[in-house]
MARBA-832647 format. One record per residue: x, y, z of N, C-alpha, C in turn; residue in three letters. Coordinates in pm, whole numbers, plus 50000, padded with zeros to 5 digits. Atoms other than C-alpha are relative to their C-alpha. Layout:
BEGIN
XYZXYZXYZAla;...
***
This chain:
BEGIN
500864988250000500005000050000500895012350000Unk;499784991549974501185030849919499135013350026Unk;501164988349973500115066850065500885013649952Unk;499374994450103501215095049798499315016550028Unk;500524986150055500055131149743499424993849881Unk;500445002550133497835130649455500205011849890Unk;499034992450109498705143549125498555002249865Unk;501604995750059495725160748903500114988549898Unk;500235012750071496525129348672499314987850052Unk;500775007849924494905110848935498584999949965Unk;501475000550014491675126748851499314995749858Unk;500635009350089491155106448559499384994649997Unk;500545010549939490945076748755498474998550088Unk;501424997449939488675093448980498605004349931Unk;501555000650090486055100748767499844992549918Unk;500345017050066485825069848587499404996950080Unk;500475011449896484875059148935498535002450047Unk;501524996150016481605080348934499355000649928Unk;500885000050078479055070448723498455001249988Unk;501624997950012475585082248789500545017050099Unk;500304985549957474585117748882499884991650195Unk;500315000549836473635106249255501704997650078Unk;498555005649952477435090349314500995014249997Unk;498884988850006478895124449176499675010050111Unk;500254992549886476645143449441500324997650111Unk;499505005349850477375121449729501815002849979Unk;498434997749984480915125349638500505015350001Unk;499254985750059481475160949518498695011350067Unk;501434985349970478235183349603499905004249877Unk;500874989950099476205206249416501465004649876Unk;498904995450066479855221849263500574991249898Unk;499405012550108480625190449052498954995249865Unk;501245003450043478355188648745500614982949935Unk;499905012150048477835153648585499384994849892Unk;498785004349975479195139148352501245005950018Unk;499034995549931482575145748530500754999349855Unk;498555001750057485335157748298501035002650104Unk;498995000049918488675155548449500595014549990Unk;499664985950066489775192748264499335009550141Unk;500914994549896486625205748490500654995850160Unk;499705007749881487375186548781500845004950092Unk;498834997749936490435197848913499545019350067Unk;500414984549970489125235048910498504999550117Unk;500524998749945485705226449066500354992150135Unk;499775007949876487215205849372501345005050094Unk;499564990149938489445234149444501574987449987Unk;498555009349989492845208149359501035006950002Unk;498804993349920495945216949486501014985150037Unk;498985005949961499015196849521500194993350115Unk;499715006549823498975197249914499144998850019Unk;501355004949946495205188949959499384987849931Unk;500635009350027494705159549794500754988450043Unk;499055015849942496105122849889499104987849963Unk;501085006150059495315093249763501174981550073Unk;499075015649920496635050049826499884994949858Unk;499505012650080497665026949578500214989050012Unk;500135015049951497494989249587501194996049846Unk;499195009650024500404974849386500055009649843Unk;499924991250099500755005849142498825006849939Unk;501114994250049497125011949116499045010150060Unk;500394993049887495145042649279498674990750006Unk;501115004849958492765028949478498875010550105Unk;501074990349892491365058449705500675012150000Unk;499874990049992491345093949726499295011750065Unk;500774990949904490405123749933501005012550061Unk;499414982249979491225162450051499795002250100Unk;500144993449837492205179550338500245012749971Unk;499824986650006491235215050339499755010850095Unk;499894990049966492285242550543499005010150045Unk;500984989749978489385261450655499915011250076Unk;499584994549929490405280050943501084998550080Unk;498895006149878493675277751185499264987750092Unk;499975009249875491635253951430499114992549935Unk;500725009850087489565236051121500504999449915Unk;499365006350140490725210450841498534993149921Unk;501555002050002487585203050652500724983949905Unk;499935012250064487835165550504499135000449866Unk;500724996350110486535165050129500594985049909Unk;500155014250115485685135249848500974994049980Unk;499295014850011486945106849963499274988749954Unk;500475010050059486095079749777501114985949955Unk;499185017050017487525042649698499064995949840Unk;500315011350142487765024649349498014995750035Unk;501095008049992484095008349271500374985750065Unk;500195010549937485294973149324500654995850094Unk;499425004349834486954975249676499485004050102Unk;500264990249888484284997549844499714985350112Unk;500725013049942483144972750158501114994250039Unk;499015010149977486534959850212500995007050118Unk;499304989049965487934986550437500705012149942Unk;499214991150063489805005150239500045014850004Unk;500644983449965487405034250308500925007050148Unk;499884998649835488345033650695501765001149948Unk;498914994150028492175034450574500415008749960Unk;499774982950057492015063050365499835009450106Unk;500674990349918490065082250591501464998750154Unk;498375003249837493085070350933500925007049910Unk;499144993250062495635082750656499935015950033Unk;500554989450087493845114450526499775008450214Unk;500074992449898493405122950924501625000650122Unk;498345000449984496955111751008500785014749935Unk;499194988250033498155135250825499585013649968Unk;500024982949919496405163650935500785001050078Unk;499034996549910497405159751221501735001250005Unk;498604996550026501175160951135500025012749902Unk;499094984850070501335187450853498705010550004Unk;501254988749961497965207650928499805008150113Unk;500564992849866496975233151191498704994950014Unk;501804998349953493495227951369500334988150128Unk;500135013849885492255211151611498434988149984Unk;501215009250015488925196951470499914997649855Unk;500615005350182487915180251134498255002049965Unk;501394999550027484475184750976500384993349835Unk;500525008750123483105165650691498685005949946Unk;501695001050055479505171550484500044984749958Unk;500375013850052478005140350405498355001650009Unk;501135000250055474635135050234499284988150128Unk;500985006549964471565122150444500114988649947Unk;500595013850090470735094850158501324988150022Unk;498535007550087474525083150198500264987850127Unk;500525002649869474335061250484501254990650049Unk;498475006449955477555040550458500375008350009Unk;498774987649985479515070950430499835006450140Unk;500214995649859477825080150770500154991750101Unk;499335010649974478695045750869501125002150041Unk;498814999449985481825048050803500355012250105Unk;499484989949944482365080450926499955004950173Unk;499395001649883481205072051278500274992150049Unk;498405009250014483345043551317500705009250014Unk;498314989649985485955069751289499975011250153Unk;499984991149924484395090951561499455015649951Unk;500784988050029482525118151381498805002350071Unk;501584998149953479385134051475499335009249949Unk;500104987150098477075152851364499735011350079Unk;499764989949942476885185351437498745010949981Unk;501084992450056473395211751453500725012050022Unk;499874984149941473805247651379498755008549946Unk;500764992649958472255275751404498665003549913Unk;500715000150158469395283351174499605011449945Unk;498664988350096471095316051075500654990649882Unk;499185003250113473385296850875499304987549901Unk;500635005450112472035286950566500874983949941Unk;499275016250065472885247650459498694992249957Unk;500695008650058471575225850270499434988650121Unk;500115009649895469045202050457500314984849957Unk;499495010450036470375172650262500814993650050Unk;498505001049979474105176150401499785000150161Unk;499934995949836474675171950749501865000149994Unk;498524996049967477955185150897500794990950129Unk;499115011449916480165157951097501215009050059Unk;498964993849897482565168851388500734988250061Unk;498905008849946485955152351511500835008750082Unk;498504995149964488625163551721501104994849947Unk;498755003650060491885159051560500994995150091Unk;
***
């Protein structure tokens, strides 16, 4: 297994790996239209050199996902996703230990947040397994009632 920085040639792979409008929303939000070009891609998911990371299984990417910067004491976690035919196998739960590993070493903050779709229900699975939660705010701040917002300490 390797664990790499990802390289916008990556996002090839990754959008091959979404194929229906519902998979590109649970993965990307409203900001990602579908079908995904890779050209597009890189610009709407805000890509960057030091915010993306991804794993490889024996030269092949197998998972990918962003850690972004939101404030000094928040790293916001963003579309992580795993190959189609390894979801279910862990692989998710490794990315995600990586992808929060290494906040904590080259990131400031002290908490992680995630969005994750209502309908998505492994991904909310998964995500508390890891220790997320979700989080209500205020209803001043305008959000989508689809998305709920997940809280970690780092």
């Amino acid at each position: 297994m390797e664990w790499r920085a990802a390289r916008e040639s990556d996002l090839d792979s990754v959008s091959a790996w979404v194929v229906t409008a519902q998979q590109c929303l649970f993965w990307a939000g409203k900001q990602v239209e579908f079908p995904i070009t890779s050209w597009q891609l890189a610009e709407a998911i805000e890509f960057e050199a030091d915010n993306a990371w991804c794993i490889s299984l024996d030269g092949e990417l197998i998972g990918f996902g962003q850690l972004l910067q939101r404030s000094q004491q928040r790293v916001h976690l963003a579309r992580v996703i795993i190959a189609p035919d390894l979801r279910g196998l862990g692989y998710g739960t490794l990315l995600c230990e990586k992808l929060l590993e290494t906040a904590a070493d080259a990131l400031d903050g002290e908490i992680v947040t995630l969005n994750v779709y209502r309908a998505n229900i492994a991904a909310q699975a998964l995500y508390a397994k890891m220790g997320f939660r979700p989080i209500e705010l205020p209803e001043s701040v305008e959000r989508d009632p689809e998305v709920i917002l997940m809280l970690r300490a780092l």
